[in-house]
Residue frames relative to the residue before (quaternion, step in Angstrom):
aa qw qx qy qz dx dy dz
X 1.0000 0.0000 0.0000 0.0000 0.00 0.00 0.00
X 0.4720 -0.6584 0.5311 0.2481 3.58 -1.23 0.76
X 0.7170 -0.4072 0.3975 0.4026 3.20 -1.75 0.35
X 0.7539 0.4109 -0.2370 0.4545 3.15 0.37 -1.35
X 0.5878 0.5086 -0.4953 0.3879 3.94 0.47 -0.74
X 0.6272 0.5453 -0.3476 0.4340 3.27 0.67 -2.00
X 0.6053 0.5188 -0.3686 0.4782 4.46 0.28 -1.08
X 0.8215 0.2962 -0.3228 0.3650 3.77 0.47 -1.04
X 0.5652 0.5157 -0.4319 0.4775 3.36 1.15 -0.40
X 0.6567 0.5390 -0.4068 0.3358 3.72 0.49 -0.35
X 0.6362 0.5834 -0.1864 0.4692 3.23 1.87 -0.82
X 0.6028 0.4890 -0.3212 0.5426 3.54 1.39 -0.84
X 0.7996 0.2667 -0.2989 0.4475 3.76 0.68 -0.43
X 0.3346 0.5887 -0.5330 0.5073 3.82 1.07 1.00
X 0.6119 0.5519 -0.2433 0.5117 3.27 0.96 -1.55
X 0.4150 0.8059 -0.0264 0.4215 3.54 0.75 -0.98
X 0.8370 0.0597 -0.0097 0.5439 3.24 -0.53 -1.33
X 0.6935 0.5168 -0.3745 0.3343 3.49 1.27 -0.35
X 0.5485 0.5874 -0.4169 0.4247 3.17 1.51 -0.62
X 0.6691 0.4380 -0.3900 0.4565 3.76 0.60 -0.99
X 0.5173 0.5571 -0.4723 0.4461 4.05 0.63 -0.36
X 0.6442 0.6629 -0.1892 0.3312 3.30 0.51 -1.43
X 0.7000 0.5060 -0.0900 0.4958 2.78 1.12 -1.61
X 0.7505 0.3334 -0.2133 0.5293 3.62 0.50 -1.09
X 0.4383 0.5055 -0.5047 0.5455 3.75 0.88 0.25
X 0.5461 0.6395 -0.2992 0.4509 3.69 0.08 -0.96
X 0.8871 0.2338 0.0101 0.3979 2.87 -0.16 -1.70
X 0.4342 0.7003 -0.2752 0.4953 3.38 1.38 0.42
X 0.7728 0.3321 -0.0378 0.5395 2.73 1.20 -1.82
X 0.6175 0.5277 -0.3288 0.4817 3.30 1.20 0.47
X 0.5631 0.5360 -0.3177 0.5428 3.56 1.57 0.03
X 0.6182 0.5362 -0.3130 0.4820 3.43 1.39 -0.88
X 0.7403 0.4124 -0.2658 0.4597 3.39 0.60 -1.02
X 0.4766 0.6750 -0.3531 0.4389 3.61 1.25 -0.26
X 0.7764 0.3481 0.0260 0.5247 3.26 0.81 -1.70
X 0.8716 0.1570 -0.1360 0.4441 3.64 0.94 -0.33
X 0.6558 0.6173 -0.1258 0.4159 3.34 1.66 -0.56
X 0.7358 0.4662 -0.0478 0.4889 2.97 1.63 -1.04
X 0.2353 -0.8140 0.5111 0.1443 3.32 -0.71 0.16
X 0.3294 -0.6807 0.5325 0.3803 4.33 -0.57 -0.04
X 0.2146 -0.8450 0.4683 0.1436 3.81 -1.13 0.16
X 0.0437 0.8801 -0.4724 -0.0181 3.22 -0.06 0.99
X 0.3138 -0.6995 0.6245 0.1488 3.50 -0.75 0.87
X 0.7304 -0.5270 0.3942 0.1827 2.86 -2.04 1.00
X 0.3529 -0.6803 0.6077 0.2084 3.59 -0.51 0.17
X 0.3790 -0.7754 0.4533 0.2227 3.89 1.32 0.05
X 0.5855 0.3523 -0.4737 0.5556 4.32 1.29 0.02
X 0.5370 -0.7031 0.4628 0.0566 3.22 -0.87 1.87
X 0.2230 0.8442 -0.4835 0.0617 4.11 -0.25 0.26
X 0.3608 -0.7205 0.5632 0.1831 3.24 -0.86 1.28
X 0.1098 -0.7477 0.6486 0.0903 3.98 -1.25 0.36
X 0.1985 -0.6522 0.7054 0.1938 3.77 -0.83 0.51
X 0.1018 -0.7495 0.6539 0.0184 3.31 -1.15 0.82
X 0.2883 -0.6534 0.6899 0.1183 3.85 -1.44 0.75
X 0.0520 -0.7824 0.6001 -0.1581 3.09 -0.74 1.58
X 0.1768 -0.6701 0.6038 0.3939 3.66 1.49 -1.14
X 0.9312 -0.2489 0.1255 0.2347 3.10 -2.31 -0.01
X 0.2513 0.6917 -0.6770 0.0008 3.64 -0.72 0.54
X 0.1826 -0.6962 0.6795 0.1423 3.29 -1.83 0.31
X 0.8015 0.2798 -0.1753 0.4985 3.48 0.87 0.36
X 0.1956 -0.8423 0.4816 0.1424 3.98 -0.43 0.81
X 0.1557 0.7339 -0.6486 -0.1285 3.67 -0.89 0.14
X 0.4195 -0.7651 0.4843 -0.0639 3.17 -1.62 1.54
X 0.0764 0.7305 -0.6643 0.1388 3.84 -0.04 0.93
X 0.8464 0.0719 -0.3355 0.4073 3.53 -1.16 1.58
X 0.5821 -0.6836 0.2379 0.3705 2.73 -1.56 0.84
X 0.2169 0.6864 -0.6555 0.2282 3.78 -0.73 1.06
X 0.7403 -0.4785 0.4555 0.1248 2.53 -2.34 0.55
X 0.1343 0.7368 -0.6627 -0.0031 3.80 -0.34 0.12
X 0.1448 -0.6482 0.7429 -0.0838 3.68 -1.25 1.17
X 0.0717 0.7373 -0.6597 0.1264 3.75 -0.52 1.41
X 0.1121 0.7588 -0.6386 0.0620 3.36 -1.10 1.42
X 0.7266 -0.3811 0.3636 0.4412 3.66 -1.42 0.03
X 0.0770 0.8347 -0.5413 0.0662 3.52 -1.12 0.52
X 0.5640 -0.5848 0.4927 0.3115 3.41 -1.26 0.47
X 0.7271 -0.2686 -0.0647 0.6286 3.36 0.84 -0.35
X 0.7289 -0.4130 0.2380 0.4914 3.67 -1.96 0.02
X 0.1309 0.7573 -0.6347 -0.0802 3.96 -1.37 0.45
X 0.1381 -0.8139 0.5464 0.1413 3.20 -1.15 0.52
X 0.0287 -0.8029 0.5836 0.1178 3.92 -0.44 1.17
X 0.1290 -0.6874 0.6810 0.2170 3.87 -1.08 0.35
X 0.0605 -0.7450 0.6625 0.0486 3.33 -1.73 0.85
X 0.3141 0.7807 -0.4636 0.2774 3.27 -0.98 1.33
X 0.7025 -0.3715 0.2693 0.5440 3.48 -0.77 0.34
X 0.4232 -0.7960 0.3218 0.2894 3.41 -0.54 0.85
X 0.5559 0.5380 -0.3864 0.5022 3.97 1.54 -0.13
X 0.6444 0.4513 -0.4158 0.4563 3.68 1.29 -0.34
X 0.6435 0.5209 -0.5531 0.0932 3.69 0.58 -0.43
X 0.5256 0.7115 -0.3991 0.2414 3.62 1.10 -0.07
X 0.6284 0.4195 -0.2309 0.6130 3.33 1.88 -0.76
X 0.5197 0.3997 -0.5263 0.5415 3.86 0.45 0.34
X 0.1884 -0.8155 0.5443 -0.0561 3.98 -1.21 1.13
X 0.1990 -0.8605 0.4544 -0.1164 3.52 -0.39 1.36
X 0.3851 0.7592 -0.3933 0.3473 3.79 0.54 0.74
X 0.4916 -0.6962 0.5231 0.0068 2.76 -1.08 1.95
X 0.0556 0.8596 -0.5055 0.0500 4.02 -0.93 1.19
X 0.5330 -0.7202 0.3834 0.2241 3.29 -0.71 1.20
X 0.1309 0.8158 -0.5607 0.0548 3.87 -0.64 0.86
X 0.7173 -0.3906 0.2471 0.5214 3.19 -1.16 0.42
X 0.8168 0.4248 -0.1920 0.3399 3.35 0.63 -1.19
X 0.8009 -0.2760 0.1265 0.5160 3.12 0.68 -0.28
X 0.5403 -0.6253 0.3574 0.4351 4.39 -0.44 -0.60
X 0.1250 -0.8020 0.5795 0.0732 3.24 -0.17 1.07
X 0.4874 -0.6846 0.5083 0.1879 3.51 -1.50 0.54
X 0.1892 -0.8589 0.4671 0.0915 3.88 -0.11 1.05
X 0.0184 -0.8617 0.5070 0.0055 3.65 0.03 1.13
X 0.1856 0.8452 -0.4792 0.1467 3.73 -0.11 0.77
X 0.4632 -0.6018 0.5295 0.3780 3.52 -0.98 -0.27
X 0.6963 -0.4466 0.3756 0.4178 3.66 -1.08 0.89
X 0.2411 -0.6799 0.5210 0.4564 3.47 -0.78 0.05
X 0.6140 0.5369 -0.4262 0.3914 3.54 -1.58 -0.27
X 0.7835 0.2437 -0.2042 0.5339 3.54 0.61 -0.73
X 0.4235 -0.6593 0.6212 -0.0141 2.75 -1.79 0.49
X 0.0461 -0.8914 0.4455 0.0691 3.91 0.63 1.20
X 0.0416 -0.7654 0.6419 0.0198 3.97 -1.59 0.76
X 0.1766 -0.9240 0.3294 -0.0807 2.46 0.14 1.88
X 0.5643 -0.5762 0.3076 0.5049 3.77 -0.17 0.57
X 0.6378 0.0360 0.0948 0.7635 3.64 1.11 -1.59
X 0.6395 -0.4152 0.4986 0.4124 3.29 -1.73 0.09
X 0.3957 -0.6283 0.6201 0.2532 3.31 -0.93 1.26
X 0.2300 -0.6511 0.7153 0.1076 3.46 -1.71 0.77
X 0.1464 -0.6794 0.7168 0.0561 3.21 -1.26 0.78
X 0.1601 -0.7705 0.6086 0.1013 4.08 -1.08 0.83
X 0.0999 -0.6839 0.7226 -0.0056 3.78 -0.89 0.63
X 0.1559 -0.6813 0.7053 0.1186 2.88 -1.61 1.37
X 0.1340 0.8868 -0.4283 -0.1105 3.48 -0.68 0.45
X 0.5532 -0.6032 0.3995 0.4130 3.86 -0.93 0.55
X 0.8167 0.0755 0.0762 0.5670 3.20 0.79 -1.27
X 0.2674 -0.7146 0.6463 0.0077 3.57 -1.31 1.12
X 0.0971 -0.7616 0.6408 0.0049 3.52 -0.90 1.51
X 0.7788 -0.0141 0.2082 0.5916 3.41 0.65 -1.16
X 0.0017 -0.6123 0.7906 0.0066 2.99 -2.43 0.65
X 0.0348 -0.7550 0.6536 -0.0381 2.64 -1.84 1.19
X 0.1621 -0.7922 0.5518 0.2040 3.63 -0.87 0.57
X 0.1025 -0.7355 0.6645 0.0833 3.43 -0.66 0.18
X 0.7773 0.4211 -0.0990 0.4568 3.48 -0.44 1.36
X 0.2980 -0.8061 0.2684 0.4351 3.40 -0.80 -1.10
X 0.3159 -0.7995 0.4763 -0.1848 3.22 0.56 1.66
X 0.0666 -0.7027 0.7002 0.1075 3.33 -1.22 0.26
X 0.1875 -0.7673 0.6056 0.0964 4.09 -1.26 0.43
X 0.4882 0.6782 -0.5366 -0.1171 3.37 -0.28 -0.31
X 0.4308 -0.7157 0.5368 0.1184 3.29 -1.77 1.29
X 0.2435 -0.6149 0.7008 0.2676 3.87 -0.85 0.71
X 0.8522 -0.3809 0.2239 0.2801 2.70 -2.18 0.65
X 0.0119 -0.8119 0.5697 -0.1269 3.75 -0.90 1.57
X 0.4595 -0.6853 0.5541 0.1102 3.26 -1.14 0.91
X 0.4305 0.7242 -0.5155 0.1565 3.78 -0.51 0.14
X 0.6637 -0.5321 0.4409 0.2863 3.60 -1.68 0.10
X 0.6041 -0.2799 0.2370 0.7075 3.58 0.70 -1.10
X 0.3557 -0.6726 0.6314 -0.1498 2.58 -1.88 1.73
X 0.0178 0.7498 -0.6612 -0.0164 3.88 -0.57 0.97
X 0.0047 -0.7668 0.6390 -0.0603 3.75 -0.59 1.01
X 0.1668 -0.7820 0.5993 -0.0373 4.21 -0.76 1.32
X 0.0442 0.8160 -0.5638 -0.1197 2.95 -1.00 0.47
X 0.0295 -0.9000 0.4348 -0.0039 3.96 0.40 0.74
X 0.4980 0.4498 -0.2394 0.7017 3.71 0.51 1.53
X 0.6586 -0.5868 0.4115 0.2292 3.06 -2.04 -0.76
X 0.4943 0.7851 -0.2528 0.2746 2.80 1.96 -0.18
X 0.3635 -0.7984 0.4469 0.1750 3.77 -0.80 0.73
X 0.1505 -0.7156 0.6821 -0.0057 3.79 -1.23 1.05
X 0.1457 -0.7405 0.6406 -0.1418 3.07 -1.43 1.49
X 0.1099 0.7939 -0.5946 0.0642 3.78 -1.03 1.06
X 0.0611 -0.6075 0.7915 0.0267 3.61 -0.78 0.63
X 0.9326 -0.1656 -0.1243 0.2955 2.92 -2.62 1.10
X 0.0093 -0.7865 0.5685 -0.2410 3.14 0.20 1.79
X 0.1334 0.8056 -0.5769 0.0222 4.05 -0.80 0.66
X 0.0982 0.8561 -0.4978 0.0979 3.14 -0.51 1.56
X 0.5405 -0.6282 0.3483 0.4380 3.56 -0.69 -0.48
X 0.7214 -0.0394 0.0761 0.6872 3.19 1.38 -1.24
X 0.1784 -0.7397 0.6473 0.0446 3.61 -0.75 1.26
X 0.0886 -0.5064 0.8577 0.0036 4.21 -1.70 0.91
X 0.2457 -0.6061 0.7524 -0.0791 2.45 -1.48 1.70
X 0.1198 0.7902 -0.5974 -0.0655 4.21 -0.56 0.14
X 0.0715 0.7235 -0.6865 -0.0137 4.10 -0.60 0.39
X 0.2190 -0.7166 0.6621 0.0159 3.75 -1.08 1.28
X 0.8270 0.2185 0.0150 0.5178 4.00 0.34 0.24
X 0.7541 -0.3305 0.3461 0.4498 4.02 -1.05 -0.57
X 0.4273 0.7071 -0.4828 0.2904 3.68 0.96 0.02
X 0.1779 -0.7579 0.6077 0.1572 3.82 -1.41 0.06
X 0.2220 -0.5973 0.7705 -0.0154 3.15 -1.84 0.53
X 0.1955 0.6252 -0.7282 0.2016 2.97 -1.66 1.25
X 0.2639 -0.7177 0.6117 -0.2027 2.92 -0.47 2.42
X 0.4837 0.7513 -0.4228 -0.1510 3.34 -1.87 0.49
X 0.0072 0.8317 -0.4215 0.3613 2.91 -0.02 0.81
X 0.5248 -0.6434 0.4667 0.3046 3.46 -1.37 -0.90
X 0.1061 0.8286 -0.5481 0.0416 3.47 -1.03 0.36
X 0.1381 -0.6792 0.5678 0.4440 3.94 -0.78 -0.38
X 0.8151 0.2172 -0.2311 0.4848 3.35 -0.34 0.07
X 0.0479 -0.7932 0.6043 -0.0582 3.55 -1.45 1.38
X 0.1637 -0.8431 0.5109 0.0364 3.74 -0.66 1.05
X 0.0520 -0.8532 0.5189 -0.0121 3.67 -0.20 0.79
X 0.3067 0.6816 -0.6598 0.0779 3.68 -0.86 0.48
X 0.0303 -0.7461 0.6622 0.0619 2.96 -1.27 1.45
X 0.2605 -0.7539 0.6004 -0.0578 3.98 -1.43 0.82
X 0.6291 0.2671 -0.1863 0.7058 3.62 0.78 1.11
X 0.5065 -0.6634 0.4568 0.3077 3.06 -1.66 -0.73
X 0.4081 0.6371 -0.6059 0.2458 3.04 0.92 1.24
X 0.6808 -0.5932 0.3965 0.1657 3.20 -2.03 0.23
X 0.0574 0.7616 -0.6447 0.0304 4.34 0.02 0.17
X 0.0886 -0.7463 0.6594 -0.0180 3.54 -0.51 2.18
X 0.0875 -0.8038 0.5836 -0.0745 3.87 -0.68 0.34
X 0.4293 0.7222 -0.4843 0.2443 3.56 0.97 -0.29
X 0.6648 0.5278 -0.2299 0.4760 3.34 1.19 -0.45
X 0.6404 0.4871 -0.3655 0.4680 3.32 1.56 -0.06
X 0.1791 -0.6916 0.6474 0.2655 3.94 -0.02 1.10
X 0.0382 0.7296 -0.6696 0.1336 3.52 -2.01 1.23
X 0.3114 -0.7608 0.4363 0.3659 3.30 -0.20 1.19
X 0.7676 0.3538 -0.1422 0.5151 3.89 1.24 -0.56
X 0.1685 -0.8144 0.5492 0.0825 3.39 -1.24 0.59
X 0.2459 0.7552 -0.6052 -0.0541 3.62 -0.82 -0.09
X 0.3811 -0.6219 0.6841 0.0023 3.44 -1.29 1.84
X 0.5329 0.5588 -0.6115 -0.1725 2.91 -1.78 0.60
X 0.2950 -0.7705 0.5612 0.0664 3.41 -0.65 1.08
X 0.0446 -0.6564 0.7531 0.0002 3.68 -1.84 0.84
X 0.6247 0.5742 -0.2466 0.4682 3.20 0.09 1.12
X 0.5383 -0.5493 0.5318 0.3544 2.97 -1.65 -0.62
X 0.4457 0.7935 -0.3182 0.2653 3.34 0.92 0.21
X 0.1582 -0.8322 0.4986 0.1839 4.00 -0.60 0.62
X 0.1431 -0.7922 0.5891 0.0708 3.11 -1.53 0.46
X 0.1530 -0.7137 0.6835 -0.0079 3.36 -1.22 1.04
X 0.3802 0.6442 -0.6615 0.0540 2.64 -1.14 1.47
X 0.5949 -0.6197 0.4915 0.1431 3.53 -2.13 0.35
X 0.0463 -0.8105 0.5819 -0.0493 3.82 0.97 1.26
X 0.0709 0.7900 -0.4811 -0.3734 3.84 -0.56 -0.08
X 0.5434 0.6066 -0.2598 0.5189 3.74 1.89 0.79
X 0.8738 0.1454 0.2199 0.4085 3.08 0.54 -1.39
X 0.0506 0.7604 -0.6425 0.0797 3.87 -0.33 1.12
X 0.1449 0.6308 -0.7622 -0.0100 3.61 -0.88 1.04
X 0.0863 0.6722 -0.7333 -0.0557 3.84 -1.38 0.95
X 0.1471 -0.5849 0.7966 0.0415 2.98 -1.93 0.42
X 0.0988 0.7464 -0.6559 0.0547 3.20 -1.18 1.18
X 0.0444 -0.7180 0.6941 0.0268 3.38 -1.27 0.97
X 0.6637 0.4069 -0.3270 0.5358 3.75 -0.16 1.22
X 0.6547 -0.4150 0.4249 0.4676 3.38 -1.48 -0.29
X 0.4276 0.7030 -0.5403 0.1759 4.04 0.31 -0.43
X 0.1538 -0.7345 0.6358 0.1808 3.38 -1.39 0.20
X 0.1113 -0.6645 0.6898 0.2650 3.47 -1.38 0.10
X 0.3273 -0.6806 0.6336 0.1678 2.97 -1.80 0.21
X 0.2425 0.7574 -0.6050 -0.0387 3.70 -0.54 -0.52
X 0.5807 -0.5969 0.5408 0.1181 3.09 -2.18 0.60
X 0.5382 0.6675 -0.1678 0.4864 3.75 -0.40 -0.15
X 0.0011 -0.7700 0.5767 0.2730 3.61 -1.22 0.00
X 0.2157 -0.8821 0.4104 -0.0835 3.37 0.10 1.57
X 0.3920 -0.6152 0.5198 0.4447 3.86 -0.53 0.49
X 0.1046 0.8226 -0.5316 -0.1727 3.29 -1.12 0.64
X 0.1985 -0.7330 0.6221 0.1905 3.39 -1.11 -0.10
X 0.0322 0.8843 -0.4396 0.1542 2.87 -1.27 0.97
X 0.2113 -0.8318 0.5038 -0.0982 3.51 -0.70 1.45
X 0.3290 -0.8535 0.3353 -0.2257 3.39 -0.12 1.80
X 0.2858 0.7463 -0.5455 0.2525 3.96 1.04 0.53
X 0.8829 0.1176 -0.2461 0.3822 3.57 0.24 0.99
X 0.7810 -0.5368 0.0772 0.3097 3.57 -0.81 -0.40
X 0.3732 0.7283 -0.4291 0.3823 3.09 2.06 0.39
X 0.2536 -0.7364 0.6253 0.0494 3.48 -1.73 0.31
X 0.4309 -0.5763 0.6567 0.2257 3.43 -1.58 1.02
X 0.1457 0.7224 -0.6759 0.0014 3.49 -1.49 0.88
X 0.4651 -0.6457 0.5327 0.2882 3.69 -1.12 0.41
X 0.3382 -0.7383 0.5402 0.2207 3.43 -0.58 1.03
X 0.6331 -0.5684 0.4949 0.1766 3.44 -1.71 -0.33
């Protein structure tokens, strides 16, 4: 073999070994995304069906997708899903033990990917109410509840609503563009907002307050003792009332008395 033959064959199998590299990269990345990337879609069938579901005790709910969640008072815990009746198998309800107490996990199956005629609604009766969380954008809203201390999250865009609430101590948390709109009563009220969502409360009478925002986010609230804010970011609070306040100011947001 010549110099030169012995050079092109060395070149045709560079060429070669890259094409099969190439190749099995590719095709790699196409099993991954297959198996982890992807999701299945199933569409509604559009005949609407309610399910009752036995879950046993929870006292606390956390929400991932976009659904409904209706929380009211009850004799004991229930959980009803509504929805296109081939999706209610892929919509998931399950009740987990934590330190604190059992919280109710409401998601969509994984792998799949649901299109629902309307937003499926899912209703919980419950005795007692520890916590909410959204993950996402979800909506909650809770009719009028009794409880001790209440921690309600919202991480995403999703939005959480309460009327004639009475608690002792209420944590408010918003990660992102989500809302809250609390009211009711309580003595003690925690707020922290991180993004640019919004947590109104003026309607929640509290003999105590505590604000802090990082962000662009606002707050309303109704202290009829006590305003402590911290703000890093552009956010404002508002509040009602003429509360002691105290305040701590590392950017361009501002405390104002509402009307």
């Amino acid at each position: 073999m010549t110099t030169s033959s012995f050079r092109a064959s060395r070149r045709l199998f560079a060429v070669a070994a890259l094409g099969l590299a190439a190749a099995a990269t590719v095709g790699t990345a196409h099993a991954w995304s297959l198996s982890f990337g992807s999701s299945q879609r199933i569409e509604g069938n559009g005949e609407v069906a309610a399910e009752a579901r036995d879950v046993g005790a929870f006292d606390a709910v956390a929400l991932s997708g976009d659904f409904k969640v209706f929380v009211r008072s009850g004799a004991s815990d229930k959980v009803e899903v509504k929805t296109d009746r081939n999706l209610l198998a892929y919509i998931e309800t399950k009740v987990v033990d934590g330190s604190k107490g059992r919280t109710l996990e409401i998601s969509p199956k994984r792998g799949y990917s649901l299109n629902a005629k309307g937003s499926p609604v899912i209703t919980l009766d419950m005795r007692q109410l520890r916590g909410l969380s959204i993950a996402g954008s979800g909506d909650i809203r809770v009719e009028p509840m009794k409880t001790s201390n209440l921690e309600a999250s919202i991480a995403g865009s999703g939005d959480l609503r309460m009327q004639g609430l009475e608690a002792d101590h209420v944590t408010l948390r918003v990660a992102g563009s989500g809302d809250m709109q609390v009211q009711g009563k309580a003595n003690a009220l925690s707020v922290s907002v991180a993004g640019s969502g919004d947590v109104k409360t003026r309607e929640l009478v509290v003999d105590e307050a505590k604000v802090s925002i990082s962000g662009s986010g606002d707050v309303t609230v109704a202290p009829t003792r006590k305003l402590d804010v911290r703000i890093a970011g552009s956010g404002d609070v508002g509040y009602i009332g003429s509360p002691e306040i105290s305040l701590s100011n590392a950017g361009s947001g501002s405390v104002r008395k509402l009307k």
